[in-house]
ROLUM-946163 format. One line per field, with one value per residue (C-alpha): residue number from 1; x, y negated, z negated. Coordinates in nm, 4 decimals, always signed. Layout:
REM ROLUM-946163
num NUM, ...
east X, ...
north Y, ...
up Z, ...
REM end
This chain:
REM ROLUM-946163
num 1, 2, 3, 4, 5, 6, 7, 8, 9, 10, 11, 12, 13, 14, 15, 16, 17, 18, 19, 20, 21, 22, 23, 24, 25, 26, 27, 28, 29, 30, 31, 32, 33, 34, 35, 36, 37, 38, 39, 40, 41, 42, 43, 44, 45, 46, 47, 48, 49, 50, 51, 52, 53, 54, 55, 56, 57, 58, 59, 60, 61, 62, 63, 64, 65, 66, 67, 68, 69, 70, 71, 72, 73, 74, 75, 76, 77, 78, 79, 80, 81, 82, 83, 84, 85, 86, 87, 88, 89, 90, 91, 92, 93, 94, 95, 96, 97, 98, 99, 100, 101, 102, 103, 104, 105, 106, 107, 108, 109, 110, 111, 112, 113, 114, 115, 116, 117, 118, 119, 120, 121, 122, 123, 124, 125, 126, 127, 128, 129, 130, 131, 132, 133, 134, 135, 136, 137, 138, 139, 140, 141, 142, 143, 144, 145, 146, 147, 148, 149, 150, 151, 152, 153, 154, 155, 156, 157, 158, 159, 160, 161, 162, 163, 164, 165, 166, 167, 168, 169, 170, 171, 172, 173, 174, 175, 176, 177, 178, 179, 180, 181, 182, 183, 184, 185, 186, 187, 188, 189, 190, 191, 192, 193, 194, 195, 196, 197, 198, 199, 200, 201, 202, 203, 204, 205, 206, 207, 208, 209, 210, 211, 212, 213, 214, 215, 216, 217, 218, 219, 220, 221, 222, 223, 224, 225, 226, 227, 228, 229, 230, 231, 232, 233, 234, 235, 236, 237, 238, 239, 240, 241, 242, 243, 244, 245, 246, 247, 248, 249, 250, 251, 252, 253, 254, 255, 256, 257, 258, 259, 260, 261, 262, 263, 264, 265, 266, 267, 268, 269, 270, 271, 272, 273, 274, 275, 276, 277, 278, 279, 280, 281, 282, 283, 284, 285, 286, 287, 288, 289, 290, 291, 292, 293, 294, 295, 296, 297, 298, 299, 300, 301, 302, 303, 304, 305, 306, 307, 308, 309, 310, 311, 312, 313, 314, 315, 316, 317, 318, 319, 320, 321, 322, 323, 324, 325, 326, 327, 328, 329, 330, 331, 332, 333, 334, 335, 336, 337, 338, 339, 340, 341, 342, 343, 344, 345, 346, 347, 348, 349, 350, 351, 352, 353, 354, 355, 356, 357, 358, 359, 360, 361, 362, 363, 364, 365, 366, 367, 368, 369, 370, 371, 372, 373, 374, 375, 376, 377, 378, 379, 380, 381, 382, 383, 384, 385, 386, 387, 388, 389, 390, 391, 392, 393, 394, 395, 396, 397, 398, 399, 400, 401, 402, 403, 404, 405, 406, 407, 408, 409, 410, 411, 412, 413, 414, 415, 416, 417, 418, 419, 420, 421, 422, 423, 424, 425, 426, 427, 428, 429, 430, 431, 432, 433, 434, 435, 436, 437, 438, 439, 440, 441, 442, 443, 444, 445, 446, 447, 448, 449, 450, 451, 452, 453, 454, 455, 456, 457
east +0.0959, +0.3374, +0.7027, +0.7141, +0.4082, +0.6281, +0.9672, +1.2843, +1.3185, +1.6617, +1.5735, +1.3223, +1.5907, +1.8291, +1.6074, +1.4677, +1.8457, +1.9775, +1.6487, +1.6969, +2.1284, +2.0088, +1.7992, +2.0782, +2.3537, +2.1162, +2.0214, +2.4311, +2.4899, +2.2115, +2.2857, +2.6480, +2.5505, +2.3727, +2.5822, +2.8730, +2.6653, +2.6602, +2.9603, +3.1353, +2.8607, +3.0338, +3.3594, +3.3217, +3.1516, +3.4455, +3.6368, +3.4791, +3.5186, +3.9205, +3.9354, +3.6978, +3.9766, +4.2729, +4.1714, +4.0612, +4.4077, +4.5532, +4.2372, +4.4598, +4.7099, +4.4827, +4.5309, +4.9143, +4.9924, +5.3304, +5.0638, +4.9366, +4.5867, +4.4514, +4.2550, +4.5319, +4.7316, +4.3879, +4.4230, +4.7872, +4.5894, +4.2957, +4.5914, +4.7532, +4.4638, +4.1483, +3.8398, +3.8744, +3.5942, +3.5876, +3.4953, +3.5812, +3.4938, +3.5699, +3.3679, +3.4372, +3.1888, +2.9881, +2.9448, +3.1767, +3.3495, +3.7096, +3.8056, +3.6420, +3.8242, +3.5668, +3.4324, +3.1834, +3.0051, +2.8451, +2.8146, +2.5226, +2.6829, +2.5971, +2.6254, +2.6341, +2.8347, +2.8172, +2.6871, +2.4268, +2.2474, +2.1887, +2.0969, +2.2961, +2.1633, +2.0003, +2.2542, +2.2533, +2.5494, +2.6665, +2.8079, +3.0312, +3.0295, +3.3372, +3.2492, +3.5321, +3.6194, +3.7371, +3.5695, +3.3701, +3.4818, +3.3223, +3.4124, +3.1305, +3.1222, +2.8249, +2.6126, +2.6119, +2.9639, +2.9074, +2.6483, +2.8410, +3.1004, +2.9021, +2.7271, +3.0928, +3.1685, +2.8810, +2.8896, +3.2119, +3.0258, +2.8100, +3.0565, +3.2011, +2.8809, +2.7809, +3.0932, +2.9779, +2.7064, +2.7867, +3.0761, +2.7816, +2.5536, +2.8169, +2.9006, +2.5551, +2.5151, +2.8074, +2.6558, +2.3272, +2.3817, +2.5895, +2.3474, +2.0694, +2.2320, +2.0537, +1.7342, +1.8620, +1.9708, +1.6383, +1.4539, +1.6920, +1.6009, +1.2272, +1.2544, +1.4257, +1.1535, +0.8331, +0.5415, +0.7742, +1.0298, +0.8360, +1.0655, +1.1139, +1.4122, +1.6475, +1.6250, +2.0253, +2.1466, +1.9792, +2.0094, +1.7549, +1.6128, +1.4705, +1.3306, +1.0042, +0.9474, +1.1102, +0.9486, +0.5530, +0.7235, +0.7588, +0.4330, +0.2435, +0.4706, +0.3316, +0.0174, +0.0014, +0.2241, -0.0672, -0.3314, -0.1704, -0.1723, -0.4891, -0.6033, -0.3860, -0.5168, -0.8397, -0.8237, -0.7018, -0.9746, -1.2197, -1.1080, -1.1127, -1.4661, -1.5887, -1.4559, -1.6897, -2.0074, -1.9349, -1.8236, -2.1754, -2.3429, -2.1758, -2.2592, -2.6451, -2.6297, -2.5003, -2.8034, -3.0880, -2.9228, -2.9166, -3.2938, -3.5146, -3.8550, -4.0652, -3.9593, -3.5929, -3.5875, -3.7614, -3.5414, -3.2579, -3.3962, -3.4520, -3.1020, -2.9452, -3.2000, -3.0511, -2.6947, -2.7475, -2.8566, -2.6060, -2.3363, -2.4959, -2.5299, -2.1406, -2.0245, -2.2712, -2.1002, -1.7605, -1.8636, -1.9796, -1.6563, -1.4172, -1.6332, -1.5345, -1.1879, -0.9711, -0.8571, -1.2208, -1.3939, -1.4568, -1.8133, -2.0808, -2.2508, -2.5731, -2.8604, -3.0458, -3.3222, -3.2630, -3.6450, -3.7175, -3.4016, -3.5352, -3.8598, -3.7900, -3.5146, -3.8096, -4.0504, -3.7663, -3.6775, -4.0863, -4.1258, -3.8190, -3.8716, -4.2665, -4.1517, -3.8968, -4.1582, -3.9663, -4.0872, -4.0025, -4.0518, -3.9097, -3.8557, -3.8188, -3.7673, -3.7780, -3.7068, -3.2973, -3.0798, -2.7163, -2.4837, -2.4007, -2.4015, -2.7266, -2.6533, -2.3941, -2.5825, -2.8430, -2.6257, -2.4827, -2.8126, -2.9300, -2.5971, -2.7232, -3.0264, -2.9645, -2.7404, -2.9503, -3.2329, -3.0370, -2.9274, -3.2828, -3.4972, -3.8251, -4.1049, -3.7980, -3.7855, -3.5947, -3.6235, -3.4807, -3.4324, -3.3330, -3.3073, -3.0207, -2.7926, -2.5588, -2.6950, -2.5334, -2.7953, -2.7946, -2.8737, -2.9936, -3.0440, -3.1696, -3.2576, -3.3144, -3.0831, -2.8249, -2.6268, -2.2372, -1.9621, -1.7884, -1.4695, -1.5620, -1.6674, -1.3581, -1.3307, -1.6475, -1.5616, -1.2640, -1.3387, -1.4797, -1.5198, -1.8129, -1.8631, -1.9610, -2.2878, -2.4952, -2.3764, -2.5194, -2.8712, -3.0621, -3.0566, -3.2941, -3.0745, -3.3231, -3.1366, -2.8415, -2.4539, -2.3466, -2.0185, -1.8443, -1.8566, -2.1884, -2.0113, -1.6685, -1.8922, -2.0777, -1.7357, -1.5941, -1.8953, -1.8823, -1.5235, -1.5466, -1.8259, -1.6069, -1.9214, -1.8532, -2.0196, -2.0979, -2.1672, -2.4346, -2.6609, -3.0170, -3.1985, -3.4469, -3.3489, -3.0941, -2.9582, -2.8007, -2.7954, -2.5471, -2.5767, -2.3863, -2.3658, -2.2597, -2.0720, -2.3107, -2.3907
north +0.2407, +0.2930, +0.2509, -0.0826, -0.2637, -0.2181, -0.3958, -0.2088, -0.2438, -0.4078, -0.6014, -0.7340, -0.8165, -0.9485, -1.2001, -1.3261, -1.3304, -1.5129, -1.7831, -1.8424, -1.8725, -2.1129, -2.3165, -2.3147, -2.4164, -2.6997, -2.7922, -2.8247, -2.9985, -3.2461, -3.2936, -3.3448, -3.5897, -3.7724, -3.7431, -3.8587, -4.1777, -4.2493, -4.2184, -4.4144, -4.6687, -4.7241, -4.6628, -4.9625, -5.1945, -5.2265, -5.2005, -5.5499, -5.6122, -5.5711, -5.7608, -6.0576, -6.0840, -6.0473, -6.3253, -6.5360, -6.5030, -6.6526, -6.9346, -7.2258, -7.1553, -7.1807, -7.5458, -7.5407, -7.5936, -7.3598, -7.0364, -6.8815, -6.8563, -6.4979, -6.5646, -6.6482, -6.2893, -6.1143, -6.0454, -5.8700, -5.6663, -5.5375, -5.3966, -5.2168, -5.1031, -5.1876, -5.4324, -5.4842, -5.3195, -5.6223, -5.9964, -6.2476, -6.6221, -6.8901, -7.1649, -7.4991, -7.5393, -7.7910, -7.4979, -7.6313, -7.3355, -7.3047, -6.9757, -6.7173, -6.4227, -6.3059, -6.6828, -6.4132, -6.3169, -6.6041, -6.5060, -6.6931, -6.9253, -6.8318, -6.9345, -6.6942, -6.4216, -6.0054, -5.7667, -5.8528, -5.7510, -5.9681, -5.9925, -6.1530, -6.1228, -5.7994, -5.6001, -5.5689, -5.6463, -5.5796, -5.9110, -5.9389, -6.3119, -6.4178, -6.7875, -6.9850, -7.3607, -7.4622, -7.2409, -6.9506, -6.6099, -6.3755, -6.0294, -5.8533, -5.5374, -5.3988, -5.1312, -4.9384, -4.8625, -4.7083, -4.5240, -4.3930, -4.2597, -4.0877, -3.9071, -3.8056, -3.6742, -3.5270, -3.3802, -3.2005, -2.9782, -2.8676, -2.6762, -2.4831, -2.3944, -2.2074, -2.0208, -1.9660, -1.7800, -1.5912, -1.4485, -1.4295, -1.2472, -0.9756, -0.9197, -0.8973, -0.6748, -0.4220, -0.4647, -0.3416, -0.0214, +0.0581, -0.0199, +0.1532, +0.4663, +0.6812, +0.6204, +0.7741, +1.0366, +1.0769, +1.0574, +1.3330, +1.5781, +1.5297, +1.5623, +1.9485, +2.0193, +2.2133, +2.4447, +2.7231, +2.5364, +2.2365, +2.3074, +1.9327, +1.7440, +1.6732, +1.3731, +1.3744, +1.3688, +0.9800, +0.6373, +0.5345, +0.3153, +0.5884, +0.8387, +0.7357, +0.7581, +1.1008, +1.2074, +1.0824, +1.2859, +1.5680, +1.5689, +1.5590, +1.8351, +2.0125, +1.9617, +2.0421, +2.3731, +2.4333, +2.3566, +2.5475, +2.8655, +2.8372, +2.8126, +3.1056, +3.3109, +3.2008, +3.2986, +3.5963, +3.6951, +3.5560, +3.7848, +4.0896, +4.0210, +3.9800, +4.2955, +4.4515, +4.2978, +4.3351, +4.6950, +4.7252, +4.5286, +4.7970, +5.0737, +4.9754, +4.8270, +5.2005, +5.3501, +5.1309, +5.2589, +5.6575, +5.6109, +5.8788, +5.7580, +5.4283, +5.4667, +5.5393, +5.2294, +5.0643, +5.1479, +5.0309, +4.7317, +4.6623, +4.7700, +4.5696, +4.2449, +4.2931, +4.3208, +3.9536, +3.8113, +3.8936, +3.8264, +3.4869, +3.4582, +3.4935, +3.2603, +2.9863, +3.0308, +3.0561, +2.6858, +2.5266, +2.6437, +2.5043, +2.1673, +2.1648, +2.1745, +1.8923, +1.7339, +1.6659, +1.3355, +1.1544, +1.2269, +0.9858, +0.9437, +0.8290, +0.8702, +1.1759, +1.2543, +1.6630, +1.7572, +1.6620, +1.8844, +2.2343, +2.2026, +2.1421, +2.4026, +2.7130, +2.5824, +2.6389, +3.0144, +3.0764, +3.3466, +3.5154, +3.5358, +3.6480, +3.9389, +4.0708, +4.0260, +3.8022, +3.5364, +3.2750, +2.8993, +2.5996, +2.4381, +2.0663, +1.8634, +1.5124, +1.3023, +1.3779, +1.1912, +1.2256, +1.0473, +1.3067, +1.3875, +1.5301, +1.7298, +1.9293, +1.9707, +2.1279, +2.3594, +2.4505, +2.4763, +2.7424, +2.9633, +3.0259, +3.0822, +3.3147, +3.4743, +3.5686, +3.6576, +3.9226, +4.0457, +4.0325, +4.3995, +4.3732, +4.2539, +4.0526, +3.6603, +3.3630, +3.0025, +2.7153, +2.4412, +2.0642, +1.9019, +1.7107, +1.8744, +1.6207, +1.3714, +1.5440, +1.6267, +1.9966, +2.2351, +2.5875, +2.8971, +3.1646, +3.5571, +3.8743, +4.1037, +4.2540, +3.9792, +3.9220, +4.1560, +3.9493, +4.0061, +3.9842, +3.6177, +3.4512, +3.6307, +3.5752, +3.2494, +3.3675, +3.3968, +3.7115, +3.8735, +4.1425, +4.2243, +4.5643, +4.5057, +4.4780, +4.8592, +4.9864, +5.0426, +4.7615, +4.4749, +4.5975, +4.8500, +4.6664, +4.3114, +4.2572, +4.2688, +3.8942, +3.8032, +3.6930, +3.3416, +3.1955, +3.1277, +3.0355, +2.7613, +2.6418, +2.6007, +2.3442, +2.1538, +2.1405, +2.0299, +1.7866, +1.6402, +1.6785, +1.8837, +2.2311, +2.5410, +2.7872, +3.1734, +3.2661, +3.5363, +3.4952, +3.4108, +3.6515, +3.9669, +4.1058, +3.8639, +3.6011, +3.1989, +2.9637, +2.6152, +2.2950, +2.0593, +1.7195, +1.3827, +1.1265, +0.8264
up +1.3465, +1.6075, +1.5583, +1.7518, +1.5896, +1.2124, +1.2302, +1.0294, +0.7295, +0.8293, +1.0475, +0.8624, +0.5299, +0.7892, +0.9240, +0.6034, +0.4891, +0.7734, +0.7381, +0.3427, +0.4763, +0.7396, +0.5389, +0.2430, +0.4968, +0.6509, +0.2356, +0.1899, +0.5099, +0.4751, +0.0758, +0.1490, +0.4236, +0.2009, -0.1255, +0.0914, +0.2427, -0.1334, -0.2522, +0.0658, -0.0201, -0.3399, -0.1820, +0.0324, -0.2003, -0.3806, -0.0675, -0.0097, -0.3994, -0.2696, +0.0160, -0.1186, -0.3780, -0.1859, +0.0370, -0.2946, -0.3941, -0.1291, +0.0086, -0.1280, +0.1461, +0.4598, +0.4576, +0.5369, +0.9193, +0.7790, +0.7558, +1.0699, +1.0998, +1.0854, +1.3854, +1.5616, +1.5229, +1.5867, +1.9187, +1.8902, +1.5433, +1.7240, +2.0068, +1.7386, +1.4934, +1.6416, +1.5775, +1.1749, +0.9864, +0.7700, +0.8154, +0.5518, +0.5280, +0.2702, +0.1720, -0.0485, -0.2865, -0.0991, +0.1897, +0.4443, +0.6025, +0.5594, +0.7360, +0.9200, +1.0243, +1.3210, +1.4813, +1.6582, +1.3025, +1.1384, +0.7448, +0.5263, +0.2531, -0.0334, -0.3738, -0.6174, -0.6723, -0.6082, -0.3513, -0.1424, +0.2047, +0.4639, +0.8465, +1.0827, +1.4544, +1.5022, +1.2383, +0.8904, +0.6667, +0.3648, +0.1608, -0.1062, -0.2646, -0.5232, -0.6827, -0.8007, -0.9275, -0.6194, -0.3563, -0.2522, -0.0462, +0.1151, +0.2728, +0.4889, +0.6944, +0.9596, +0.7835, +1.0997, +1.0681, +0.7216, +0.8949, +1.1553, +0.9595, +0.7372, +1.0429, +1.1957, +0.8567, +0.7937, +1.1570, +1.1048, +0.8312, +1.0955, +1.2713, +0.9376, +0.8284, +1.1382, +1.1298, +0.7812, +0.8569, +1.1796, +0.8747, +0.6174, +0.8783, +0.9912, +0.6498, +0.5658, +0.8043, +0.7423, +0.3804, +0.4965, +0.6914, +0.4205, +0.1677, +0.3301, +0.4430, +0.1487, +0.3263, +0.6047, +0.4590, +0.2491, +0.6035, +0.7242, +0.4459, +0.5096, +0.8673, +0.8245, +0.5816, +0.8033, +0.6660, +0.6062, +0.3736, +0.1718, -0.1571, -0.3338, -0.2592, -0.4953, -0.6564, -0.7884, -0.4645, -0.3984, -0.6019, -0.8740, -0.6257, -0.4302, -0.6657, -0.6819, -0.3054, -0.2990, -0.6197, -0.3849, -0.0878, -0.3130, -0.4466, -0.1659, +0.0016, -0.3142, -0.2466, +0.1686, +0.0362, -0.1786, +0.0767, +0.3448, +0.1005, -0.0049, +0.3672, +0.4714, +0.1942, +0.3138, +0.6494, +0.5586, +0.3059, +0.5797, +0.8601, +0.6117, +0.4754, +0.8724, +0.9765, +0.7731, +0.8606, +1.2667, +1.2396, +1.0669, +1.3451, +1.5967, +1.4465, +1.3837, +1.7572, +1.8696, +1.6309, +1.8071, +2.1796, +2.0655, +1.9006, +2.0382, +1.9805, +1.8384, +1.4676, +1.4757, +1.6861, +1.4664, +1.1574, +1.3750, +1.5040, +1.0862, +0.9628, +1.2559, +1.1652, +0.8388, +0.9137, +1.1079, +0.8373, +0.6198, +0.8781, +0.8905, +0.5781, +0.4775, +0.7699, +0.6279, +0.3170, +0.4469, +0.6476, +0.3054, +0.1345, +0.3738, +0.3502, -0.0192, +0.0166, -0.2109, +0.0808, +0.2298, +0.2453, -0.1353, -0.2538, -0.1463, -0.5121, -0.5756, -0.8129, -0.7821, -0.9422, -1.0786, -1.1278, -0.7877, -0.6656, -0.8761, -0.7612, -0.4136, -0.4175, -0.5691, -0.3111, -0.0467, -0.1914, -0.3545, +0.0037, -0.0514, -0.4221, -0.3318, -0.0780, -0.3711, -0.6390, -0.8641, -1.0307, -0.9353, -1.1050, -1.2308, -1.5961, -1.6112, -1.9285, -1.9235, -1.5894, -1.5606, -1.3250, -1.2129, -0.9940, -0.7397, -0.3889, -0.2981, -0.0543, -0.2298, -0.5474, -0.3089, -0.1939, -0.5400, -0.6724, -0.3664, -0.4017, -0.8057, -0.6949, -0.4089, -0.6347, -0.9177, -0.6359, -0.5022, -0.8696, -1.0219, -0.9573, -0.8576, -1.1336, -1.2963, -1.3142, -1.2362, -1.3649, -1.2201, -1.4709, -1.5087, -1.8270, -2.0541, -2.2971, -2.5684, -2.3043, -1.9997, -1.7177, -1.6678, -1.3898, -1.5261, -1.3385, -1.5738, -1.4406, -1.5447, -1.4286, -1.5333, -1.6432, -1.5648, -1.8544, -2.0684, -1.9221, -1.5684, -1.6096, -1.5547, -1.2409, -1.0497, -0.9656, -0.7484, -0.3792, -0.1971, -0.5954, -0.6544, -1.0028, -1.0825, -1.2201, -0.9034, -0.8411, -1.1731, -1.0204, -1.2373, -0.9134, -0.6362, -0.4006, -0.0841, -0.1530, +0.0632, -0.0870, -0.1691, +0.0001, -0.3227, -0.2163, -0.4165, -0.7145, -0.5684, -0.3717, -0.7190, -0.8826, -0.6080, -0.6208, -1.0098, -0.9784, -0.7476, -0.8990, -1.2740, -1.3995, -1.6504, -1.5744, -1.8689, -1.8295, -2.1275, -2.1518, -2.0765, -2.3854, -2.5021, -2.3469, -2.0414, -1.7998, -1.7230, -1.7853, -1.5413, -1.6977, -1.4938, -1.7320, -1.4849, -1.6240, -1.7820, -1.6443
REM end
């Protein structure tokens, strides 16, 4: 993906940051909002409690033409203080109306005492009722003025809780450059690293944290060090072994132009046929190798049916086998199955067999077999020639490897060279497919037995 479609890893911790500090500072604004309505709930209720007393202590007096009236100093009160907050009445016990401090606010009578909540035009109040012997207060106030000062208190939390977190997010900020400076750093040591210097980073120079991210980096820098060698020494081994067939094609090409009559051309025209063919011959193999590299595509398994795969693969060699006079045939026990990849158990199965077709003399025989050994399917390729030295058989599986036994005059001196590859290219198949290969001798006289015993099912 492309650097803009994945958002930074800071960027990405400082927005989710920032949203869970929003929606904590709007959870404390809008709990302290409402914790607050609560608590000046209560706050006023007994506010009223207070001020239904205080004018219960002193209803006997409104009587006495010696008392102003409260109504009568309102108008020099609300100059000086405001409109009161609070509107009291008294009643005699009958409900006639004694005093009421706001003529504009008609309060219900009421009977009984203790908080109550009542409408009175289009507001709603909040009613305190005190019973005595000889009469009945009441103090009142709107409930939108409780509301309203709960909302300007609760309003002036706003404003510290943004500054709140424009302080939270620069710290935050500060706190995360710092905090993720090791990953630049981390980053910077990969980005020196190139195909000539893929040594591991150290993993004491970084925090915990980020040790199992440099210990992947490592390990696949491992790996592509290890690929890249292996496909340098490759190359190089490929480059070598194809010098030698084209010089060969040269010199057999000069041969055919310097012939003199019909036979030496056609000697050349056979030697140079031949040299094609082996020429071909190595750079199919050399193809099929580099398909089996570890870092190809995963194997496409399926069942495959290993009778069917010998005899079809001694019908496709029976000609060769025929113009070498080897015989050539298959041995099939049982139905066996494996879950493989066809195609490259075909292609193991025709490097064995091409091998011990070019190590077998003439007269001699090879058998092709499929059966199952301690309930493993097996491949088998079984010949007669002169068979591989003990100590050599570790090291025919290495690429571009001739053993010395094809030079000791027993495999027919007609049969092209192998390129060393056959059994390099049977090992990667085996190992891909987790399958063992075992080196025997051919039972019952010289020659040799490769058995690939592959994974039950």
């Amino acid at each position: 993906m492309t650097r803009r479609g994945v958002q930074s890893i800071h960027r990405r911790v400082l927005v989710w940051a920032m949203g869970a500090l929003f929606v904590g500072a709007s959870l404390l604004v809008g709990g302290s909002y409402w914790v607050l309505a609560h608590e000046m709930q209560e706050v006023f209720e007994d506010n009223l409690k207070q001020v239904a007393l205080a004018v219960a202590n002193h209803h006997g007096t409104y009587g006495m033409a010696r008392t102003p009236r409260i109504a009568e100093q309102l108008p020099r009160v609300y100059e000086e203080y405001g409109p009161f907050e609070f509107v009291t009445a008294a009643w005699s016990l009958s409900g006639a109306l004694l005093h009421r401090s706001d003529p504009t606010v008609a309060l219900p009578f009421l009977s009984r005492s203790g908080l109550s909540r009542v409408a009175i035009g289009h507001e709603q109040w909040h009613l305190y009722t005190i019973v005595l012997q000889d009469g009945i207060v009441q103090a009142a106030q709107r409930d939108s003025d409780r509301q309203a000062l709960a909302r300007e208190t609760g309003t002036k939390l706003i404003l510290p809780a943004l500054l709140m977190l424009v302080l939270l997010a620069g710290l935050l900020t500060l706190a995360l450059r710092r905090g993720l400076a090791p990953l630049a750093l981390a980053a910077s040591e990969v980005t020196t690293r190139n195909v000539e210097a893929l040594h591991p980073i150290a993993l004491s120079a970084h925090p915990p944290e980020l040790h199992l991210l440099i210990g992947a980096i490592n390990d696949l820098m491992a790996r592509l060090g290890g690929a890249l060698a292996l496909q340098r020494h490759f190359l190089a081994d490929a480059a070598h072994e194809l010098r030698t067939p084209v010089t060969a094609l040269r010199l057999q090409l000069q041969l055919l132009e310097r012939a003199d009559d019909a036979a030496q051309r056609d000697a050349a025209m056979a030697q140079l046929r031949a040299g094609i063919e082996r020429a071909q011959h190595l750079i199919e193999q050399l193809l099929q190798l580099s398909r089996l590299a570890p870092e190809t595509p995963a194997l496409r398994r399926e069942p495959v049916d290993l009778a069917g795969l010998v005899r079809s693969c001694v019908s496709r060699f029976s000609a060769r086998a025929d113009e070498r006079q080897i015989d050539l045939g298959a041995v099939v026990e049982g139905a066996p199955t494996a879950s493989a990849d066809p195609q490259q158990l075909t292609i193991l199965l025709n490097n064995l067999v091409d091998n011990a077709l070019r190590h077998t003399p003439a007269a001699g025989r090879v058998d092709v077999g499929a059966s199952l050994e301690d309930g493993r399917p097996c491949l088998s390729v079984t010949d007669s020639g002169p068979g591989i030295s003990a100590a050599e058989r570790q090291q025919v599986f290495n690429r571009f490897y001739r053993g010395s036994n094809h030079h000791n005059g027993h495999a027919d001196s007609s049969a092209p060279h192998g390129s060393g590859l056959g059994l390099a290219i049977v090992q990667a198949v085996a190992e891909r497919h987790g399958a063992e290969i075992r080196l025997d001798d051919a039972p019952g006289g010289p020659g040799l037995r490769v058995s690939v015993l592959l994974p039950a099912d």
